[in-house]
Each structure stands twice: as structure tokens, then as C-alpha cells.
Backbone as CSV, one residue per row, in Angstrom:
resi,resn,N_x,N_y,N_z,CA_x,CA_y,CA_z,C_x,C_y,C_z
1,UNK,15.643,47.476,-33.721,16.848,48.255,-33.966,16.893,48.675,-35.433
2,UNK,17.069,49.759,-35.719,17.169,50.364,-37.242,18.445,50.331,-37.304
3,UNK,18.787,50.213,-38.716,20.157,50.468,-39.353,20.369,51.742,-39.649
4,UNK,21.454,52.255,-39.323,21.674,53.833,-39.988,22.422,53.594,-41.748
5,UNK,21.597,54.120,-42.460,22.317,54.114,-44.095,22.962,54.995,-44.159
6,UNK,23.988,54.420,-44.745,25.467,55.722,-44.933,25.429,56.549,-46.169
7,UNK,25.845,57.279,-45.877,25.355,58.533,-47.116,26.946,58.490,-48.148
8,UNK,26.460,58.305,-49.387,27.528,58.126,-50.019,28.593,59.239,-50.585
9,UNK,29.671,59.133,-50.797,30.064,60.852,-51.619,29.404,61.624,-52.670
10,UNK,29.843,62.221,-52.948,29.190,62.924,-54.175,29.557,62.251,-54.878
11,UNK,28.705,62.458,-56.349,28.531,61.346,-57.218,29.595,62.374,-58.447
12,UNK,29.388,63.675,-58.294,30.365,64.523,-59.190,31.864,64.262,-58.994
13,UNK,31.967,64.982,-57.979,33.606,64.856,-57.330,34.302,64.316,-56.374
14,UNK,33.197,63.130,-55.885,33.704,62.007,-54.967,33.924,62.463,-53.547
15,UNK,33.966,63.790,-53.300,33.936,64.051,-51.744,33.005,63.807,-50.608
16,UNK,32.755,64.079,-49.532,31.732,63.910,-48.626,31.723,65.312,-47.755
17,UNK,31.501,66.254,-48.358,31.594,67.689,-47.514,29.906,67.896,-47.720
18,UNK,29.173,67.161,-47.330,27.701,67.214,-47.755,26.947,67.693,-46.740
19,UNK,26.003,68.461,-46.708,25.537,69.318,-46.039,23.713,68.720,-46.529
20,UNK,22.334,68.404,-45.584,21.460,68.020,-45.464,20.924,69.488,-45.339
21,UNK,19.651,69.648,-46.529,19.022,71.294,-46.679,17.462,70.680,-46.469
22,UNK,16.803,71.329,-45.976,15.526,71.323,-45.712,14.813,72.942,-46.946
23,UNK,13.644,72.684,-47.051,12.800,73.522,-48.431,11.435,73.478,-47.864
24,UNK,10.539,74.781,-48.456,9.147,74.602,-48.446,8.982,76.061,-48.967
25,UNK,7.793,75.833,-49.104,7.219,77.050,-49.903,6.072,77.977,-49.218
26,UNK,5.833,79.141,-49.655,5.310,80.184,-48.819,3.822,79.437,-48.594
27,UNK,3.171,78.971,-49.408,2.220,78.435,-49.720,1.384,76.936,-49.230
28,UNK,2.447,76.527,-48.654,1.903,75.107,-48.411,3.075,74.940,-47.012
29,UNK,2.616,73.557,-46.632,3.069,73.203,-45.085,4.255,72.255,-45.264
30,UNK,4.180,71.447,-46.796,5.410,71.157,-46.951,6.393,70.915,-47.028
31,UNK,7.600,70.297,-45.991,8.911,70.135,-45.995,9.399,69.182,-47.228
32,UNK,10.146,69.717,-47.419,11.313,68.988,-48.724,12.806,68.906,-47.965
33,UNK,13.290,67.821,-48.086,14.721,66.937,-47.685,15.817,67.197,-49.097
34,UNK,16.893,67.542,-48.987,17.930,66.836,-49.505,18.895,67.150,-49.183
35,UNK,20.199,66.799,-50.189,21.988,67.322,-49.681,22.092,68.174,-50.713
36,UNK,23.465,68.625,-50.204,24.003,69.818,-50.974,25.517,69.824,-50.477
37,UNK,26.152,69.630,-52.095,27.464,69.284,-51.847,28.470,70.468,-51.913
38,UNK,29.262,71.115,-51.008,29.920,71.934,-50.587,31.463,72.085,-51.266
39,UNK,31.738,71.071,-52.136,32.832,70.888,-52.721,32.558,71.596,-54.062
40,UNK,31.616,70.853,-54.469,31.366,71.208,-56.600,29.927,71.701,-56.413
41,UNK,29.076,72.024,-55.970,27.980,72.483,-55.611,26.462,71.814,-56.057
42,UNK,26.630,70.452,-56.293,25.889,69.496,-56.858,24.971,69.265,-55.611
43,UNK,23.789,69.589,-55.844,22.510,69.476,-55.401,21.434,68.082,-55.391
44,UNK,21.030,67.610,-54.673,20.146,66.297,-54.977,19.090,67.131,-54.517
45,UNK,17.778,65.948,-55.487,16.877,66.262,-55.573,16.170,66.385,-53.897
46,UNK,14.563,67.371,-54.272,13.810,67.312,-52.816,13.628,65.958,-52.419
47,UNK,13.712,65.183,-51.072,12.375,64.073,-50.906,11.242,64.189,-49.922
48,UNK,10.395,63.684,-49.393,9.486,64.091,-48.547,9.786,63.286,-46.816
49,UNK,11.302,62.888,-47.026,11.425,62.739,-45.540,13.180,62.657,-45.052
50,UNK,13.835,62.770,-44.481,14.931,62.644,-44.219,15.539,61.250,-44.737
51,UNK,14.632,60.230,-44.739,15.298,59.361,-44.640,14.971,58.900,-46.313
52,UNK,14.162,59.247,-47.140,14.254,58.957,-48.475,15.511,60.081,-49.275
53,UNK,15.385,61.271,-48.698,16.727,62.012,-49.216,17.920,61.012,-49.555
54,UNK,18.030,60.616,-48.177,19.777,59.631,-48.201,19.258,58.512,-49.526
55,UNK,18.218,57.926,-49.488,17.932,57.048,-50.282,17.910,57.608,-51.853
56,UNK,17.347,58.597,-51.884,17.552,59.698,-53.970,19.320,59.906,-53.966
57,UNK,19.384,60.497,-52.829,21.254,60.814,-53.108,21.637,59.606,-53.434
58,UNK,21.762,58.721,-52.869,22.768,57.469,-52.620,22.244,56.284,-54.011
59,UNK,20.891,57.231,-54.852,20.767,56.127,-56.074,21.196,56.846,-57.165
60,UNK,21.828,58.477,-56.718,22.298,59.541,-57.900,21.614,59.949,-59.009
61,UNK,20.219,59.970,-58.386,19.521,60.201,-59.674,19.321,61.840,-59.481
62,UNK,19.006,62.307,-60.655,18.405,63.524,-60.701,19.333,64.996,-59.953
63,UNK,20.668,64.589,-59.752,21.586,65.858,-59.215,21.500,66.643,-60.068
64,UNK,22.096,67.911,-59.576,22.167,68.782,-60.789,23.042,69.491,-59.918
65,UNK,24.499,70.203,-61.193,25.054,70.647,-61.056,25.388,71.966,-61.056
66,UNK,25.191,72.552,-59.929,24.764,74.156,-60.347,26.191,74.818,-60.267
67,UNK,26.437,75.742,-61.465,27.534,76.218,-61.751,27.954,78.234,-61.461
């Protein structure tokens, strides 16, 4: 049985209106994971699977706040 990890609020403005974006490039086969926060528009970084995304969001590293 796996545990489901809970995805935390945003680390900017504390909401949870978070939206999971998938990425890749013309060039390669590629998928990239992360969130994208719908409130303040704070972005987490790519990861290389769904389930490390929740894990970069939820350690708040590397957001960036696009204005």
C-alpha cells in the first residue's frame, strides 16, 4: 500500500489553488513535472516524475515568482 503525500500550499501566499504542469522540449523525449500556483503565480521547479514534483514543491526550494 503506498501513501499518498499531500501537497502543501504555496509557500508565497499560503493558498492551495495549485495546478500540476507537465514540460518538454521540441528536441528530446523528456517530460518535466511541476505546480503552478494560480493565486500569486509562483512556479516550482521541473522534476523528472510526478511524484518527485510534490516532493521539490513541498521542500520550497527553487520557486520563482513570476510577476
Amino acid at each position: 500500500m503506498t501513501d499518498k503525500i499531500k501537497l502543501k500550499p504555496c509557500h508565497f501566499c499560503g493558498l492551495t489553488n495549485l495546478s500540476r504542469f507537465t514540460s518538454s522540449t521540441p528536441d528530446s523525449d523528456e517530460v518535466g513535472y511541476g505546480f503552478y500556483c494560480h493565486s500569486c503565480g509562483t512556479k516550482g521547479p521541473h522534476a523528472q516524475s510526478k511524484e518527485q514534483a510534490v516532493e521539490v514543491w513541498n521542500r520550497r526550494m527553487q520557486c520563482q515568482l513570476r510577476n
